[in-house]
PQR file with spaces between the fields and no chain letter, atoms N, CA, C, O and H, PARSE charges and radii, in Angstrom:
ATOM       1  N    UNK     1     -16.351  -11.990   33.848 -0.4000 1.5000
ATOM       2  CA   UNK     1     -17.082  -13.217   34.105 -0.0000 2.0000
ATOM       3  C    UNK     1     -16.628  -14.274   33.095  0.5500 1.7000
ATOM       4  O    UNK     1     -16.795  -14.002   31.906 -0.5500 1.4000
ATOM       5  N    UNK     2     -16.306  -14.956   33.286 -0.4000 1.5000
ATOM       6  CA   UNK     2     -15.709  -16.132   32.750 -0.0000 2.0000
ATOM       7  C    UNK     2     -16.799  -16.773   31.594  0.5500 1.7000
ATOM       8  O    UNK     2     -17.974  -16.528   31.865 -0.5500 1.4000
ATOM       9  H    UNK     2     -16.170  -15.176   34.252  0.4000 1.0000
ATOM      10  N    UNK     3     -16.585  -17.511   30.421 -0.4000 1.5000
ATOM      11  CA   UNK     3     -17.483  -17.911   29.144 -0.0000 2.0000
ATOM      12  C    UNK     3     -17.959  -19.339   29.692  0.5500 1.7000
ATOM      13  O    UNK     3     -17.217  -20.193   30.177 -0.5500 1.4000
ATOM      14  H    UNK     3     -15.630  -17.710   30.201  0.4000 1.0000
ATOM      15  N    UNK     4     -19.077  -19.411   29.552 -0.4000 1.5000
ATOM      16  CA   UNK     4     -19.546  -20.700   30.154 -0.0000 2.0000
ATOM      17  C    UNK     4     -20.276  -21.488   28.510  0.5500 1.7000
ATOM      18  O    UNK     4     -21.362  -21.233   27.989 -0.5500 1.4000
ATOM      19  H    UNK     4     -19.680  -18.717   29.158  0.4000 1.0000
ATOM      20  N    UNK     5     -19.321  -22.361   28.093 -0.4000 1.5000
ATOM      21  CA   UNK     5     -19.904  -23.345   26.760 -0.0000 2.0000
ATOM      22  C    UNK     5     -20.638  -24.614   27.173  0.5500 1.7000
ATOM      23  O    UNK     5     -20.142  -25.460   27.916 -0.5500 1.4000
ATOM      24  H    UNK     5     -18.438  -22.569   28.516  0.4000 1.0000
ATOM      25  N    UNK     6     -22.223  -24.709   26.477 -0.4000 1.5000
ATOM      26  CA   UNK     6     -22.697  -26.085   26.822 -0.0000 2.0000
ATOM      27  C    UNK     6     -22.289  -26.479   25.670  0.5500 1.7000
ATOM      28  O    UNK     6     -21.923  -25.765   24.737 -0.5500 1.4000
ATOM      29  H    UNK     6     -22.627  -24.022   25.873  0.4000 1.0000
ATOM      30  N    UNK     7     -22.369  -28.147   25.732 -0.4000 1.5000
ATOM      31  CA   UNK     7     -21.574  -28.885   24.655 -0.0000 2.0000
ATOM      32  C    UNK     7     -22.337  -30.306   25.265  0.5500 1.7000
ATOM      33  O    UNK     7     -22.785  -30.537   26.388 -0.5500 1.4000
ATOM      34  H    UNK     7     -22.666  -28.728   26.490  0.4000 1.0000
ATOM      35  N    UNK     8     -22.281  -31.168   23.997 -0.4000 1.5000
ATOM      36  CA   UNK     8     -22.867  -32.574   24.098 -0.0000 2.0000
ATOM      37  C    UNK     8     -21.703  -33.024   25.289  0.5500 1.7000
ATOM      38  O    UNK     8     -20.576  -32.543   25.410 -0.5500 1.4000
ATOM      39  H    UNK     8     -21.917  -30.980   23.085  0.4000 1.0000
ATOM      40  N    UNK     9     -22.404  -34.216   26.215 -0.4000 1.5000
ATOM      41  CA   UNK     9     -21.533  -35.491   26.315 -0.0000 2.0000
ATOM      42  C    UNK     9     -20.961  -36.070   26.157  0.5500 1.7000
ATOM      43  O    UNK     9     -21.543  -37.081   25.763 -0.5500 1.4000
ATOM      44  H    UNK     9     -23.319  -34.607   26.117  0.4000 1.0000
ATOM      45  N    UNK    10     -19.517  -36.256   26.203 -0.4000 1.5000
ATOM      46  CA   UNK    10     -18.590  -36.666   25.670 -0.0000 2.0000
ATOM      47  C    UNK    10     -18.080  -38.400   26.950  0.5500 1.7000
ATOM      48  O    UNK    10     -18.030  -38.428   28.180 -0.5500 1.4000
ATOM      49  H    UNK    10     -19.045  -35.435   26.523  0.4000 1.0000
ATOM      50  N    UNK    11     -17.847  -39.384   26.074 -0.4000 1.5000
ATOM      51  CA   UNK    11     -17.351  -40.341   26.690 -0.0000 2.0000
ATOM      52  C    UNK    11     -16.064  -39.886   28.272  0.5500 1.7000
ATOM      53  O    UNK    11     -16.109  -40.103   29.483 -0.5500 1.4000
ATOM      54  H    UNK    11     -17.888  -39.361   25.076  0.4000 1.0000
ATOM      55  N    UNK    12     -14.970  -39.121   27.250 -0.4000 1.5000
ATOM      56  CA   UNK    12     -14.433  -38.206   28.715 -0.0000 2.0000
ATOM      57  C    UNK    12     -14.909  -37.586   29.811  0.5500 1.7000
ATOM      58  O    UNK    12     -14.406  -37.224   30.875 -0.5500 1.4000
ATOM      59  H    UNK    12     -14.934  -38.945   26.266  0.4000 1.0000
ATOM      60  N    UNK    13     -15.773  -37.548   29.427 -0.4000 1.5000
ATOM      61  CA   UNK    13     -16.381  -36.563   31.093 -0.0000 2.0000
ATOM      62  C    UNK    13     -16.871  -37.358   31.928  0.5500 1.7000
ATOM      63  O    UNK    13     -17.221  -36.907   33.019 -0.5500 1.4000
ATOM      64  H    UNK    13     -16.181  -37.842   28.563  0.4000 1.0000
ATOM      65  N    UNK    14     -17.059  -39.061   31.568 -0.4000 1.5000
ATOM      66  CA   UNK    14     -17.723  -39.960   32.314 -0.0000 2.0000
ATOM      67  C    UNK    14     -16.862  -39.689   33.956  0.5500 1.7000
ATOM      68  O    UNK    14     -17.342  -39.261   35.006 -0.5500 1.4000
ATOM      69  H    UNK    14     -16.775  -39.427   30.682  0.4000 1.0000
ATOM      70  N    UNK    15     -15.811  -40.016   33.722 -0.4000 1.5000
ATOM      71  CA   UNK    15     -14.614  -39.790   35.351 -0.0000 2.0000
ATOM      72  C    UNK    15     -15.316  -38.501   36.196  0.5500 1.7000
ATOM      73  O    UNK    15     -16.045  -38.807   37.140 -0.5500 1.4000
ATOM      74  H    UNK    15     -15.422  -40.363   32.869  0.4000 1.0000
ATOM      75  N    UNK    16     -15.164  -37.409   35.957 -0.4000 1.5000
ATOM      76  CA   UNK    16     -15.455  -36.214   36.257 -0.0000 2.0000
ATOM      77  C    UNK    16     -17.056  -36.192   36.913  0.5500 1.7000
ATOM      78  O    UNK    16     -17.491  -35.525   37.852 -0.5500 1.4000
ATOM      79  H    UNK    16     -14.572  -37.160   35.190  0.4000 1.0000
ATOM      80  N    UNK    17     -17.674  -37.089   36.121 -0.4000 1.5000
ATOM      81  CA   UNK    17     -18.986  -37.163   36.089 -0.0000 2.0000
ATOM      82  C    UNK    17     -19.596  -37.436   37.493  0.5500 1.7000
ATOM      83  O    UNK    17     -20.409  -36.765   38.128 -0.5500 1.4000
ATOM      84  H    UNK    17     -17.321  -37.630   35.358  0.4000 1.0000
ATOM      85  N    UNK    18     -18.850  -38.850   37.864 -0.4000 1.5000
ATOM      86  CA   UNK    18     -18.492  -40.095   38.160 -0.0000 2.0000
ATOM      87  C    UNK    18     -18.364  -39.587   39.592  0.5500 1.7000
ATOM      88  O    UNK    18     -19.161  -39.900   40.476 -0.5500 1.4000
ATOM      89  H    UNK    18     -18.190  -39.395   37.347  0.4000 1.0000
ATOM      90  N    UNK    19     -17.022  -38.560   39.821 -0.4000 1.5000
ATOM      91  CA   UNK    19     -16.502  -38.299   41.457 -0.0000 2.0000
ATOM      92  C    UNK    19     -17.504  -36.977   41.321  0.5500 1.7000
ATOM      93  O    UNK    19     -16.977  -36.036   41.914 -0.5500 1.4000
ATOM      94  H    UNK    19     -16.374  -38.305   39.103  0.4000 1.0000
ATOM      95  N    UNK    20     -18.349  -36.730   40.930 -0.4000 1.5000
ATOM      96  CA   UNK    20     -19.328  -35.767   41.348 -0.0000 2.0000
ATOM      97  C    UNK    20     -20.620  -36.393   41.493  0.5500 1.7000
ATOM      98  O    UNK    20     -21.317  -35.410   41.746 -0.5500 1.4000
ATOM      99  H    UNK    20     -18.777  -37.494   40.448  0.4000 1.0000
ATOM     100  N    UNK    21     -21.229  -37.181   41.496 -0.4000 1.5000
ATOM     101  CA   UNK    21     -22.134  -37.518   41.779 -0.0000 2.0000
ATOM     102  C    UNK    21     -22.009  -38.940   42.793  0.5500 1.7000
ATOM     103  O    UNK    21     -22.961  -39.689   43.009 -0.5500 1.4000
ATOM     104  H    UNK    21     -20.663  -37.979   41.290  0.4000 1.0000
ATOM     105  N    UNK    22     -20.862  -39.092   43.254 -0.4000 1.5000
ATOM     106  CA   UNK    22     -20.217  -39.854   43.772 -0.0000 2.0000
ATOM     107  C    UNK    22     -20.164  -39.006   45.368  0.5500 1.7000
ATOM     108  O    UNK    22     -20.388  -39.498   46.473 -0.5500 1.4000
ATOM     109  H    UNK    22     -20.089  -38.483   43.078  0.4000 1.0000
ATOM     110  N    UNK    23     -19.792  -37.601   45.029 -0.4000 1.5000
ATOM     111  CA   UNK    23     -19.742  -36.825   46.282 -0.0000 2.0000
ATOM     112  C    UNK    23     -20.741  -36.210   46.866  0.5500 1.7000
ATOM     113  O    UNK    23     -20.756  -35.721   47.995 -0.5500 1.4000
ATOM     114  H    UNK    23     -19.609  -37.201   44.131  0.4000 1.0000
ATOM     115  N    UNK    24     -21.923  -36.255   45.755 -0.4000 1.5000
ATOM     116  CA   UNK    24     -23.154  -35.877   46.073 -0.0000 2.0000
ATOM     117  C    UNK    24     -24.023  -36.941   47.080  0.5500 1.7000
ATOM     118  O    UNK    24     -24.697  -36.520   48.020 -0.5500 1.4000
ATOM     119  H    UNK    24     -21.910  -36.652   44.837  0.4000 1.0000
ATOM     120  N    UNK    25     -23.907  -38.333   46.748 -0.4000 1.5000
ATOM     121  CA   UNK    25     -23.961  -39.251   47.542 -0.0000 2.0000
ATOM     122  C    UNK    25     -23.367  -39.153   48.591  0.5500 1.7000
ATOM     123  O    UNK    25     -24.009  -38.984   49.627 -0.5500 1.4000
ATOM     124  H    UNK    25     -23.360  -38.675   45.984  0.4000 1.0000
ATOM     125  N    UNK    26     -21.996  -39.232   48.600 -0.4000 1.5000
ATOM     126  CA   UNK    26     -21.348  -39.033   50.090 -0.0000 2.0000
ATOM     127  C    UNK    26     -21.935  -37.949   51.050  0.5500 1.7000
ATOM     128  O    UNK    26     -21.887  -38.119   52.269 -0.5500 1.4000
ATOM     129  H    UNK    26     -21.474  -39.369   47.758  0.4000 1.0000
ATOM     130  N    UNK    27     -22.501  -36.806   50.480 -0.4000 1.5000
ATOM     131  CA   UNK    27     -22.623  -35.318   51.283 -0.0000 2.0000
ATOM     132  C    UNK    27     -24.527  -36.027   51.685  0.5500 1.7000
ATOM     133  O    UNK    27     -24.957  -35.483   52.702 -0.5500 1.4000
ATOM     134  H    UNK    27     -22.540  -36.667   49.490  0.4000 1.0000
ATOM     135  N    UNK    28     -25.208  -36.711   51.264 -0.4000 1.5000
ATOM     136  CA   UNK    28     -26.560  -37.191   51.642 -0.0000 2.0000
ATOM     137  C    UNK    28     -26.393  -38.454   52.287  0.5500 1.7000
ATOM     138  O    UNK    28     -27.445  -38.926   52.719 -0.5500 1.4000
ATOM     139  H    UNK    28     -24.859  -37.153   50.438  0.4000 1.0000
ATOM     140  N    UNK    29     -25.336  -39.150   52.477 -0.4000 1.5000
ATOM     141  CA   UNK    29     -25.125  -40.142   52.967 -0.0000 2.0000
ATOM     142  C    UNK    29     -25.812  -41.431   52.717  0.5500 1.7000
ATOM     143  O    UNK    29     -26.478  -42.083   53.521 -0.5500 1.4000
ATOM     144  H    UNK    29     -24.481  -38.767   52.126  0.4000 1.0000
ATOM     145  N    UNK    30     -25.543  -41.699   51.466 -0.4000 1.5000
ATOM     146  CA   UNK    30     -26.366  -42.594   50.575 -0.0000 2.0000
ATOM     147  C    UNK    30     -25.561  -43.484   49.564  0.5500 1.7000
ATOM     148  O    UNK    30     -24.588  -42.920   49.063 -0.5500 1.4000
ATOM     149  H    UNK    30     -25.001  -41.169   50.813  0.4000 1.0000
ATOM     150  N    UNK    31     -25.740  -44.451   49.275 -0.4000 1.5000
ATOM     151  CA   UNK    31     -25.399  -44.927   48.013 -0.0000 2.0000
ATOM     152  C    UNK    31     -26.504  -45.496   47.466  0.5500 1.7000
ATOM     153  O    UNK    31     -27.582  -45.525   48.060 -0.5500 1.4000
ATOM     154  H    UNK    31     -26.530  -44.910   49.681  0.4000 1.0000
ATOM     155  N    UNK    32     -26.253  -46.145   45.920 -0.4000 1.5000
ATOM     156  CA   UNK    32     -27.032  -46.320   45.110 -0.0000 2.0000
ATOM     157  C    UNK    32     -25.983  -47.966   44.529  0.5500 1.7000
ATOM     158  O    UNK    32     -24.792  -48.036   44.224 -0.5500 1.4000
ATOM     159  H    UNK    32     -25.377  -46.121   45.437  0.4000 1.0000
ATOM     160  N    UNK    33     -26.836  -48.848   44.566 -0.4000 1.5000
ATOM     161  CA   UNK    33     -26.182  -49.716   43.011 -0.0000 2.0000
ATOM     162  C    UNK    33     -25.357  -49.339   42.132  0.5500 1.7000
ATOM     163  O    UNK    33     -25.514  -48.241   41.596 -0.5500 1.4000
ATOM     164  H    UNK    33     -27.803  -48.791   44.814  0.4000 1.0000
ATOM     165  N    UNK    34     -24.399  -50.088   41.824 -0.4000 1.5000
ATOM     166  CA   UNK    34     -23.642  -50.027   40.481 -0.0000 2.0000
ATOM     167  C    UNK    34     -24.741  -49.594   39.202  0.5500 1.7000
ATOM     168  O    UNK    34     -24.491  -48.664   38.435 -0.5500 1.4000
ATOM     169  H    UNK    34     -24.271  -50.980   42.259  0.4000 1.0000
ATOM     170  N    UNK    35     -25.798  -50.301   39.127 -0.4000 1.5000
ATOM     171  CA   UNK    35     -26.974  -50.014   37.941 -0.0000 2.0000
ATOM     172  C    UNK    35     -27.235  -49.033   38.128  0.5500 1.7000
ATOM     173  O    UNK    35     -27.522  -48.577   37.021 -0.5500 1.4000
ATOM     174  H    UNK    35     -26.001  -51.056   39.750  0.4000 1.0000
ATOM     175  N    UNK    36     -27.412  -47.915   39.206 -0.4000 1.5000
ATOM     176  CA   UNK    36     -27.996  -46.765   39.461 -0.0000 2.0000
ATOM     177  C    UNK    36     -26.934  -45.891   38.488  0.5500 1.7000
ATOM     178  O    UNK    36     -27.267  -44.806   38.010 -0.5500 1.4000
ATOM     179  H    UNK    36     -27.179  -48.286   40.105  0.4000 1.0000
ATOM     180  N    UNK    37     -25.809  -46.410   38.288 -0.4000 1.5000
ATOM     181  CA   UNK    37     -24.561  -45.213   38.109 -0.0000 2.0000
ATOM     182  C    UNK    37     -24.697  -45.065   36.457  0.5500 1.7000
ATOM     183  O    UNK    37     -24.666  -44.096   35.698 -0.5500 1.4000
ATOM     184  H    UNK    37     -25.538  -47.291   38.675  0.4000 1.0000
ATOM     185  N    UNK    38     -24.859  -46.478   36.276 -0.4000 1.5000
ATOM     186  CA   UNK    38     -24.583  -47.019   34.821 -0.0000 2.0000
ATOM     187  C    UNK    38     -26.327  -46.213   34.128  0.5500 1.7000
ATOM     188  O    UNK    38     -26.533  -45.681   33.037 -0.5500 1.4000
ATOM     189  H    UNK    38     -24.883  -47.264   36.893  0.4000 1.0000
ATOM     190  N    UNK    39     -26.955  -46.364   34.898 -0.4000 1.5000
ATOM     191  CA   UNK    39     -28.256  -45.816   34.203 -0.0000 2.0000
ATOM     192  C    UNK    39     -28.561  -43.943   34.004  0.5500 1.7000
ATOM     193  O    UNK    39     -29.190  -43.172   33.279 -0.5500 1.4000
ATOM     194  H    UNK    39     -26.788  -46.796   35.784  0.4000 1.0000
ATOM     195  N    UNK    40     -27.717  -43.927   35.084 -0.4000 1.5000
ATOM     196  CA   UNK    40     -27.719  -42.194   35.486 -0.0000 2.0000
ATOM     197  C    UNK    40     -26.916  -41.327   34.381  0.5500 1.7000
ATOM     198  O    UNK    40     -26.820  -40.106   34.506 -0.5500 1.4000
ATOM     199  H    UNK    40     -27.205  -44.553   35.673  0.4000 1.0000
C-alpha cells in the first residue's frame, strides 16, 4: 500500500488544486465566480 503524507499547503499545489475542483464543477454541471475560486 503505498505511504500517504499530509503536509501544509503549498503555493504549488494551487494548479493541481485548481483542475480538480474545476472538474468537480464540470461533473455537477455548475460553475461558480472567479471569487468563489479565489475564496475556496
Amino acid at each position: 500500500m503505498p505511504v500517504l503524507t499530509v503536509r501544509r499547503l503549498q503555493e504549488s499545489d494551487h494548479a493541481d488544486w485548481r483542475n480538480l475542483w474545476t472538474a468537480y464543477l464540470e461533473f455537477y454541471e455548475t460553475t461558480v465566480p472567479e471569487e468563489v475560486y479565489a475564496a475556496t
